[in-house]
VEXDO-741837 format. One line per 3 residues: number of its first residue (from 1); their letters; for each residue x, y, z of N, C-alpha, C, CB. Coordinates in Angstrom, 1 decimal, decimal comma. Glycine has a CB too. Layout:
BEGIN
NUM> A> X:Y:Z:X:Y:Z:X:Y:Z:X:Y:Z; ... $
END
This chain:
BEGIN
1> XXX> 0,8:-1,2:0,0:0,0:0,0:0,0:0,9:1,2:0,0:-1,0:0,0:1,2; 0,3:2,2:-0,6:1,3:3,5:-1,0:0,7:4,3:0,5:0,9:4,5:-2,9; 1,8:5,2:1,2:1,1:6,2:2,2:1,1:7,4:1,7:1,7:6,4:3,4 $
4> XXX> -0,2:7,7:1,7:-0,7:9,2:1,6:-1,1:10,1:2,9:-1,9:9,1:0,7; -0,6:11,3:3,0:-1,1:12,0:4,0:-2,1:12,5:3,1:-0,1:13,1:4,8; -3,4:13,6:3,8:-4,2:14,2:3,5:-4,2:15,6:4,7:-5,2:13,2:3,4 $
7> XXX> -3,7:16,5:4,2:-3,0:18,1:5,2:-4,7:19,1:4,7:-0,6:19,1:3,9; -5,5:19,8:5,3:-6,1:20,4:4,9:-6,2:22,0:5,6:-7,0:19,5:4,9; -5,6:22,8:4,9:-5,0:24,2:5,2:-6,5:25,4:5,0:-3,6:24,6:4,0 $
10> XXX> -6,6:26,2:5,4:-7,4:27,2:4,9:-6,6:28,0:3,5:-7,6:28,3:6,2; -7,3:28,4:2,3:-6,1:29,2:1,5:-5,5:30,5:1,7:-6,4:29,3:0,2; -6,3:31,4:2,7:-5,5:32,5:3,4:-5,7:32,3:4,6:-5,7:33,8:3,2 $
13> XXX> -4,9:32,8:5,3:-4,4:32,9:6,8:-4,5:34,3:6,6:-2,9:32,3:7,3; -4,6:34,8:7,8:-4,5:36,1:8,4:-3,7:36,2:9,8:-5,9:36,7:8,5; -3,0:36,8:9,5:-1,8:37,4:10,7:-3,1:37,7:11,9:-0,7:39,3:10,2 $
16> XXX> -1,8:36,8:13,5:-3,0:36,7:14,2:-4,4:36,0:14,5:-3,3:37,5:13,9; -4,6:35,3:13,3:-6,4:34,5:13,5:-6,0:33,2:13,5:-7,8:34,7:11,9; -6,5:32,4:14,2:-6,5:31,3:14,4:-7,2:30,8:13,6:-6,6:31,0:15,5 $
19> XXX> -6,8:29,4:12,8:-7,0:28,5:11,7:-6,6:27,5:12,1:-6,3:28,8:10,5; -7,4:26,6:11,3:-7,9:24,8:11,7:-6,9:24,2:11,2:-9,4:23,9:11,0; -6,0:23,0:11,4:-5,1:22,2:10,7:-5,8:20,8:10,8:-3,6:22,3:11,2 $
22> XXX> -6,1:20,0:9,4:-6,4:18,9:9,8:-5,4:18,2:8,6:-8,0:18,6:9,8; -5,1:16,3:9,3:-3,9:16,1:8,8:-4,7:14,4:9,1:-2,4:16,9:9,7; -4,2:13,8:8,3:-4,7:12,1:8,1:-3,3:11,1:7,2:-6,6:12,0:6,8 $
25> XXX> -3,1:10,6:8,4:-2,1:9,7:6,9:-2,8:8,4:6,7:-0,1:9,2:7,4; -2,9:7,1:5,6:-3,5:6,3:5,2:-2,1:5,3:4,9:-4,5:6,7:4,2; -2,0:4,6:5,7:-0,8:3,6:5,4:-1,2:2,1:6,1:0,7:4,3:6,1 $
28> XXX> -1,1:0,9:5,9:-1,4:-0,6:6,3:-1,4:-0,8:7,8:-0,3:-1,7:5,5; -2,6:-0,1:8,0:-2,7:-0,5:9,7:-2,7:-2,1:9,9:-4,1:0,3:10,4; -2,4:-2,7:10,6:-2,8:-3,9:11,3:-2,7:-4,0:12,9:-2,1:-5,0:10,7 $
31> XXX> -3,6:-4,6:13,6:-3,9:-4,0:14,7:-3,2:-5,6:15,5:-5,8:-3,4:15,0; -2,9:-6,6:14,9:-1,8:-7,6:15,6:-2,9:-8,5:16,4:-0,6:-6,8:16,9; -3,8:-8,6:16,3:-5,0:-9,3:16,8:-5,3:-10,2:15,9:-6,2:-8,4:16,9 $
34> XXX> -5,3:-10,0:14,5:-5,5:-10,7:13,6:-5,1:-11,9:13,2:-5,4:-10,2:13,0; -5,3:-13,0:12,5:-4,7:-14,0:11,7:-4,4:-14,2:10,4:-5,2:-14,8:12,0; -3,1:-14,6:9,6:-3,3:-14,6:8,8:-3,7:-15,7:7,9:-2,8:-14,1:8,6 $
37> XXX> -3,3:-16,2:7,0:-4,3:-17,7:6,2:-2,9:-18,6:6,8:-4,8:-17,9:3,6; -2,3:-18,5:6,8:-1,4:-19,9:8,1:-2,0:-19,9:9,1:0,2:-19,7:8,9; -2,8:-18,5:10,1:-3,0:-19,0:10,9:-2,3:-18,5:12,3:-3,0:-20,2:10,4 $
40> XXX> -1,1:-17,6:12,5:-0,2:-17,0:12,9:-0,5:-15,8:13,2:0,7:-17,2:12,3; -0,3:-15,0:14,1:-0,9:-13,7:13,9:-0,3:-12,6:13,4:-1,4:-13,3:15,0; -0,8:-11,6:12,5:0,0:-10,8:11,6:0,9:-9,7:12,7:-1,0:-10,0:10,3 $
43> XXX> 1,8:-9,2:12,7:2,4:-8,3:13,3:2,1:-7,0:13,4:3,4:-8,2:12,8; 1,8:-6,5:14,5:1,1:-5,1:14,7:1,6:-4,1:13,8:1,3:-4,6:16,1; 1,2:-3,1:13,4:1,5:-2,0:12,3:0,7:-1,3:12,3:1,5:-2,4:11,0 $
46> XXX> 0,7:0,0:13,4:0,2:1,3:14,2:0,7:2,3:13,8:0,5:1,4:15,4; 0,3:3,4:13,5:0,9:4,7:13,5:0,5:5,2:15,1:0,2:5,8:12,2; 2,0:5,3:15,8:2,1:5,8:17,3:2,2:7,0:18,0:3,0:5,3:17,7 $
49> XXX> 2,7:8,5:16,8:3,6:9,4:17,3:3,2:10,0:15,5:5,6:8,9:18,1; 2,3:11,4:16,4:2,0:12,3:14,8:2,7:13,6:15,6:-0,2:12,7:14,2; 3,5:14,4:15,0:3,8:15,8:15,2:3,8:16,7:14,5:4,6:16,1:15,6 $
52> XXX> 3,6:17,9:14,8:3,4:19,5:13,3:4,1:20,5:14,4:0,9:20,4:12,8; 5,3:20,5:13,5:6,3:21,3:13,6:5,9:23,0:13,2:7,4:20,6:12,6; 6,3:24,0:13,3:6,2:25,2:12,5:7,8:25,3:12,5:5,2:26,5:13,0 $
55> XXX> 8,6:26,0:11,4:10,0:26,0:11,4:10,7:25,6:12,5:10,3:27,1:11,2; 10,7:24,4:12,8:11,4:23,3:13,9:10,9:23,5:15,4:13,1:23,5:14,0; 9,6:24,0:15,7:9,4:24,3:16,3:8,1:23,5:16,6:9,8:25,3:16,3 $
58> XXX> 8,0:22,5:17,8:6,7:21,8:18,3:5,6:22,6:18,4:7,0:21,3:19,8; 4,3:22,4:17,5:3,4:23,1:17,8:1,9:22,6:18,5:3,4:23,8:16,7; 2,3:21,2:17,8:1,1:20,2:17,9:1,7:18,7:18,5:0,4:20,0:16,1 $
61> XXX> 1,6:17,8:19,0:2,0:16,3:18,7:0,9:15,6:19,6:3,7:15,9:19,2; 0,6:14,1:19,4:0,0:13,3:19,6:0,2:12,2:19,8:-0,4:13,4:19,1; 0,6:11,1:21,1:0,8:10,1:21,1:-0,7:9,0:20,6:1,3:10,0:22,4 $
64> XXX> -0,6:8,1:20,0:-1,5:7,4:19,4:-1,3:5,9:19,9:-1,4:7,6:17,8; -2,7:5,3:20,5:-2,4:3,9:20,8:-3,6:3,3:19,9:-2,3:3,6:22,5; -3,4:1,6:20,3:-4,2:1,0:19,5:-5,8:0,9:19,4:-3,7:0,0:19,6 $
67> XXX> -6,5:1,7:20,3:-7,8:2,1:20,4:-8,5:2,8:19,3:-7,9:2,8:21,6; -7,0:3,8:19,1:-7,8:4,9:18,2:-7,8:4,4:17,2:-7,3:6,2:18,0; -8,9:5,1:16,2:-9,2:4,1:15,2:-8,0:4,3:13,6:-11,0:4,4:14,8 $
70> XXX> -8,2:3,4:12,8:-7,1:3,3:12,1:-7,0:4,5:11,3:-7,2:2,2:11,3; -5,7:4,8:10,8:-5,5:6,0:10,1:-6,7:7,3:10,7:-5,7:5,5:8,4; -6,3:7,8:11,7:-7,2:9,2:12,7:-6,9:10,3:12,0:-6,7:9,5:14,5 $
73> XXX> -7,6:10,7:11,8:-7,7:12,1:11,3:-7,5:13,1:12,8:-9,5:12,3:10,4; -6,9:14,1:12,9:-6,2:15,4:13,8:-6,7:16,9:13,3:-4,4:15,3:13,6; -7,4:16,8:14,5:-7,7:18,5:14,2:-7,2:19,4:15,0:-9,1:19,0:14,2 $
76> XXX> -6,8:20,6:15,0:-6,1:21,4:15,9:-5,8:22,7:15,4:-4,8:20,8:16,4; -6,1:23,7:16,1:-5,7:25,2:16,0:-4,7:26,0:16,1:-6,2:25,8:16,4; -4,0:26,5:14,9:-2,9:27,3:15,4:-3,0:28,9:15,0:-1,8:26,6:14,8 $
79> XXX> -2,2:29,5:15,7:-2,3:31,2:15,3:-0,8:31,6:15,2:-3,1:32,4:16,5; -1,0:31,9:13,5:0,7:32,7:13,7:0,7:34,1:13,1:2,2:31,8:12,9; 1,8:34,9:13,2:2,0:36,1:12,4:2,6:36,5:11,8:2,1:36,6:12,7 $
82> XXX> 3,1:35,2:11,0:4,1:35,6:9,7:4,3:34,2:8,9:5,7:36,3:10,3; 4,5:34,2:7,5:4,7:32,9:6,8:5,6:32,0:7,6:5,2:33,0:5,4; 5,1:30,9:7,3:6,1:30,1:7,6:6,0:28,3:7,1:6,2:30,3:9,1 $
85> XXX> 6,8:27,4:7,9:6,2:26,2:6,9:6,2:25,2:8,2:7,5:25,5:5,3; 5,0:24,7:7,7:4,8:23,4:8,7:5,0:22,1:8,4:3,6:23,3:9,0; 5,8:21,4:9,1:6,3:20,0:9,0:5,6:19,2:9,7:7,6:19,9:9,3 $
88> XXX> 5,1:18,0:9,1:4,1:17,0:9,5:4,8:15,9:9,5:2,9:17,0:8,8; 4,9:15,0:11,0:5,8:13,5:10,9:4,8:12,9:11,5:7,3:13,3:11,7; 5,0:11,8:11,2:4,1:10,4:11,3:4,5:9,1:11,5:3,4:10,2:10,1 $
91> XXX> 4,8:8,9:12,9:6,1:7,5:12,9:5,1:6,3:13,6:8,0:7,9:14,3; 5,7:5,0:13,4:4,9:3,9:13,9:5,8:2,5:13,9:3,6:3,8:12,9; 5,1:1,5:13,9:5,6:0,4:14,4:6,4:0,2:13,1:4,5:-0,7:14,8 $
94> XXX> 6,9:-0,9:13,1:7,9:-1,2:12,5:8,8:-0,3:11,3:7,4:-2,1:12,0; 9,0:0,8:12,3:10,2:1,2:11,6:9,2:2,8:10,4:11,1:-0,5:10,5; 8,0:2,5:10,6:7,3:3,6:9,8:7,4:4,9:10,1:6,2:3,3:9,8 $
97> XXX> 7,9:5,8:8,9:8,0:7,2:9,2:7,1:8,2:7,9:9,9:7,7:9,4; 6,7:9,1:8,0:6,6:9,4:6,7:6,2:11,3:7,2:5,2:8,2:5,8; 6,6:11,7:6,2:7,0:12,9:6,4:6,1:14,0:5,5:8,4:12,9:6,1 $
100> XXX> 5,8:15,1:5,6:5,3:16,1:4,7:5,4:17,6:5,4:3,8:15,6:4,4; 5,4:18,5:4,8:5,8:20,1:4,2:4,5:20,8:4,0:6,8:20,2:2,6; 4,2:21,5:4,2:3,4:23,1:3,6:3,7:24,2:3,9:2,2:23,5:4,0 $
103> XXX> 3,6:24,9:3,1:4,2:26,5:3,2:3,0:27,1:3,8:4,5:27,4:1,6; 2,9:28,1:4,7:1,8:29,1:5,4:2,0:30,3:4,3:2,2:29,7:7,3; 0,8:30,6:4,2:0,8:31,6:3,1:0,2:32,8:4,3:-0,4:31,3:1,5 $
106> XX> 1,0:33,4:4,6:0,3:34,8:5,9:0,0:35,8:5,1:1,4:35,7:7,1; -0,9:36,8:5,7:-1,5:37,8:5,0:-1,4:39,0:6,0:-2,8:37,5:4,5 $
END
């Protein structure tokens, strides 16, 4: 399976106003409960640890356990006052990382 994030920005910002960030990655969850046709159970494969950086700086993060449901969509509010770029990481079980970028368009 290919991973896709899904980042959903407002297209202007305004210096000062607080704006919604929502963010979803889609990558082969398995929850380790399962069996596969041997019969053996498949290996857990979680996304554990989401964070949104603004120029290296922590603005958002989220520990994730196996309750929440697969691939979770994140909503959260930020306010800034000048462009900048937000970095979105997405790490998990076996070794999974996956990364993404947006530029803040300030006004």
């Amino acid at each position: 399976m290919i991973t896709r994030a899904v980042i959903t920005l407002p297209a202007a910002i305004k210096a000062g106003e607080a704006f919604e960030v929502r963010a979803t990655v889609a990558h082969a969850m398995e929850t380790g409960y399962r069996a596969g046709d041997d019969g053996a159970r498949l290996p857990r494969d979680l996304v554990r640890r989401f964070e949104c950086r603004l120029d290296g700086d922590v603005v958002f993060s989220a520990d994730l356990y196996a309750a929440i449901a697969a691939n979770p969509w994140l909503s959260f509010w930020l306010k800034v006052d000048k462009p900048g770029e937000l970095q979105f990481l997405w790490r998990g079980d076996r070794g999974f990382v996956h990364r993404e970028t947006r530029a803040l368009n300030v006004a």
